[in-house]
C-alpha positions, 0 to 999 in steps of 0.5 A, spaced: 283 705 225 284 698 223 281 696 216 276 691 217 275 686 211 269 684 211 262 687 208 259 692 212 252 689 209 248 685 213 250 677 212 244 675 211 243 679 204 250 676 201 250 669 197 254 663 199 260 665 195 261 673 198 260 670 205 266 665 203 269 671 199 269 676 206 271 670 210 278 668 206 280 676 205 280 677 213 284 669 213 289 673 208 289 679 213 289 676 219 284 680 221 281 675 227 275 679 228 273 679 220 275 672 219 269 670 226 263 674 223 264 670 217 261 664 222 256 661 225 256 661 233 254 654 233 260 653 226 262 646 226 270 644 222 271 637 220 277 633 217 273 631 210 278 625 211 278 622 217 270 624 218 272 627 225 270 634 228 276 638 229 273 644 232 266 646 234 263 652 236 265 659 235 270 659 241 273 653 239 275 656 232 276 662 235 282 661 239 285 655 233 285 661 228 288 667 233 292 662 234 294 661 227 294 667 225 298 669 230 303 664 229 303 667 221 305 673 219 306 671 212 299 668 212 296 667 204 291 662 202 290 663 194 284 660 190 286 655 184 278 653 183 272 655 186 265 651 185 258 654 188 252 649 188 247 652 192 249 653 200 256 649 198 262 653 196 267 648 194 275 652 193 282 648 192 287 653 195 294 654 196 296 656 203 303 660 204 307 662 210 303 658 215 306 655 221 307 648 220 309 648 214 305 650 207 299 646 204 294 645 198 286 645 201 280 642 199 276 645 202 267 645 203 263 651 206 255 650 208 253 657 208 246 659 212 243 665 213 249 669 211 254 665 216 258 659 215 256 654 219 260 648 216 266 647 213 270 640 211 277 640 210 282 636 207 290 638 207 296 635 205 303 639 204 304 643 199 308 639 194 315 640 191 318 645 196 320 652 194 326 655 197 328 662 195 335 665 197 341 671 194 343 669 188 352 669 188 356 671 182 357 664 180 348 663 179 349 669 173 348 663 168 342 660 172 339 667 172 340 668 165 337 662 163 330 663 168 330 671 164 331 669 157 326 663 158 320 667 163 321 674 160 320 670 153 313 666 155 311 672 158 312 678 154 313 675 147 307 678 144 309 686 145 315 685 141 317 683 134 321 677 134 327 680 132 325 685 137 324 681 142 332 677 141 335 684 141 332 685 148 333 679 151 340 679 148 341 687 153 337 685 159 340 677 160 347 678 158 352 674 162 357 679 163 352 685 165 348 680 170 355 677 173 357 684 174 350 686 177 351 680 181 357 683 185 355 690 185 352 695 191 347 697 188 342 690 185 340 684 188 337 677 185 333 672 188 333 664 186 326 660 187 328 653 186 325 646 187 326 639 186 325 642 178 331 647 179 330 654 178 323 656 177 322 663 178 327 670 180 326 676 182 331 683 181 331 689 186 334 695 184 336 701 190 336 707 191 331 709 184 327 714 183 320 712 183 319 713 174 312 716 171 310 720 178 311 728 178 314 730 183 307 734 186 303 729 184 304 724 191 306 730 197 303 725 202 309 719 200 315 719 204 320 721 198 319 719 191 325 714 192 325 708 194 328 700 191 326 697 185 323 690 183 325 691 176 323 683 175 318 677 179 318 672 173 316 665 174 315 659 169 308 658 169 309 651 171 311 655 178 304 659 178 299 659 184 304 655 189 306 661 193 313 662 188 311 670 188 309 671 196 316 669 197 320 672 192 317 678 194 318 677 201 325 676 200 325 682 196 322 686 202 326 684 207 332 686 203 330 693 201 327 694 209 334 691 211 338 698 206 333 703 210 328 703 204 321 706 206 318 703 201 319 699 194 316 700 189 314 697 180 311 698 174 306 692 171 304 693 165 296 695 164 294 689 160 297 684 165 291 683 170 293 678 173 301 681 176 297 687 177 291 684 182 297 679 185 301 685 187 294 689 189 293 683 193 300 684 197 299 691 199 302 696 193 297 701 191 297 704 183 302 711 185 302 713 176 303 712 170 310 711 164 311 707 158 316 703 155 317 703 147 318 696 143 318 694 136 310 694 135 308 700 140 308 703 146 305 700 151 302 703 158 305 701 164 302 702 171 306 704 177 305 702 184 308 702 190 307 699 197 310 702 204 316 697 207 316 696 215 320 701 219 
């Protein structure tokens, strides 16, 4: 049965925001069914820019976003900013994976009776374009670089400084990444932009699945599966869709080695990568811990199924 990503509760009894909130889900989805319970039947989309209608009625929209979201089998619309004045709902989002190419939304919603009857867009292109692709032998010292400098603005605070330059120092060894590079068993990927390389992400394969008993999960296909051991990205990278590619790449090349599933750990106090990854499909599958120099930290394991 397909999972409907709206709320079963009578529109009329949500508020403006939650009724955007159901309609964004089911955009992220694709889910053409939830996305148009959302709208009014008599739904009005105008070009906040130009001041003219590009779509009226629910069939109009309808078959604009059947169309869209067919076309999009990487579709992800990302909230930088939201506003919420009475009826109006007001987000600045990041659009990825969009046939025509990604943009940046400001987008208005005018919400009557739980269904939105309004909508004024503007859009430009996305700017400053991100690429992902392999890293060769010959990246280790960009790899290098782009570790040391994310892992540092991240996970600083769970170490002592001495602590934190002795890891860095075993994790982002030019040597052992350039081995890494050209052995059968990890893979890298270099996201870049006109700024240079601006995050990356390491796959590992095969590797059993840490803090999981083996009894725990019986309805999982093995307890193997690859690894993303690393997603960093530079903060200045942050809601520009870096992530969504670097994770496409990263499951498309383990669904590419015949893995059935791919799977991380996060840890327990970063609320932002653990909703990111919720948000792509990974579900919460155990618990481990790593130990540094101020403590032991929990870590959460999560893991997602890869296409067959």
């Amino acid at each position: 049965m397909k999972t409907q990503y709206y709320t079963p509760r009578p529109m009329s009894e949500m508020q403006p925001e939650q009724v955007v909130a159901a309609n964004l889900a089911a955009y992220n989805a694709r889910d053409l069914e939830g996305f148009m319970a959302c709208c009014a039947a008599s739904i009005e989309v105008w070009d906040q820019q130009t001041g003219t209608c590009l779509l009226r009625g629910a069939e109009q929209v309808r078959a604009f976003y059947g169309e869209l979201f067919a076309r999009s089998p990487c579709l992800h619309s990302s909230i930088v900013r939201r506003a919420c004045v009475g009826s109006v709902v007001i987000d600045y989002e990041i659009v990825t994976g969009r046939y025509g190419g990604d943009l940046e939304i400001l987008i208005s919603y005018q919400v009557f009776e739980g269904r939105i009857a309004c909508m004024w867009v503007s859009r430009a292109p996305l700017p400053g374009a991100i690429t992902v692709r392999q890293a060769q032998p010959a990246d280790a010292a960009s790899v290098v670089a782009i570790g040391r400098e994310t892992y540092a603005e991240y996970f600083a605070h769970i170490w002592l400084p001495a602590g934190l330059q002795a890891h860095l120092d075993r994790e982002f060894d030019t040597a052992g990444v350039t081995a890494e590079l050209v052995s059968n068993g990890v893979s890298y990927f270099l996201a870049e932009s006109s700024d240079g390389v601006i995050g990356f992400a390491k796959l590992r394969y095969p590797r059993p699945i840490s803090g999981v008993a083996s009894g725990e999960r019986s309805t999982e296909p093995s307890l193997t599966g690859a690894e993303l051991q690393k997603i960093y990205m530079r903060s200045s990278a942050l809601r520009r869709g870096t992530g969504v590619r670097l994770l496409k790449a990263c499951v498309a090349r383990a669904t590419e080695l015949g893995h059935e599933q791919l799977w991380l750990d996060v840890l327990e106090r970063n609320i932002q990568a653990t909703c990111f990854y919720l948000r792509q499909g990974f579900k919460f599958v155990g618990k481990d811990s790593i130990q540094t120099d101020r403590g032991r930290e929990v870590m959460l394991v999560m893991a997602r199924a890869l296409p067959k």
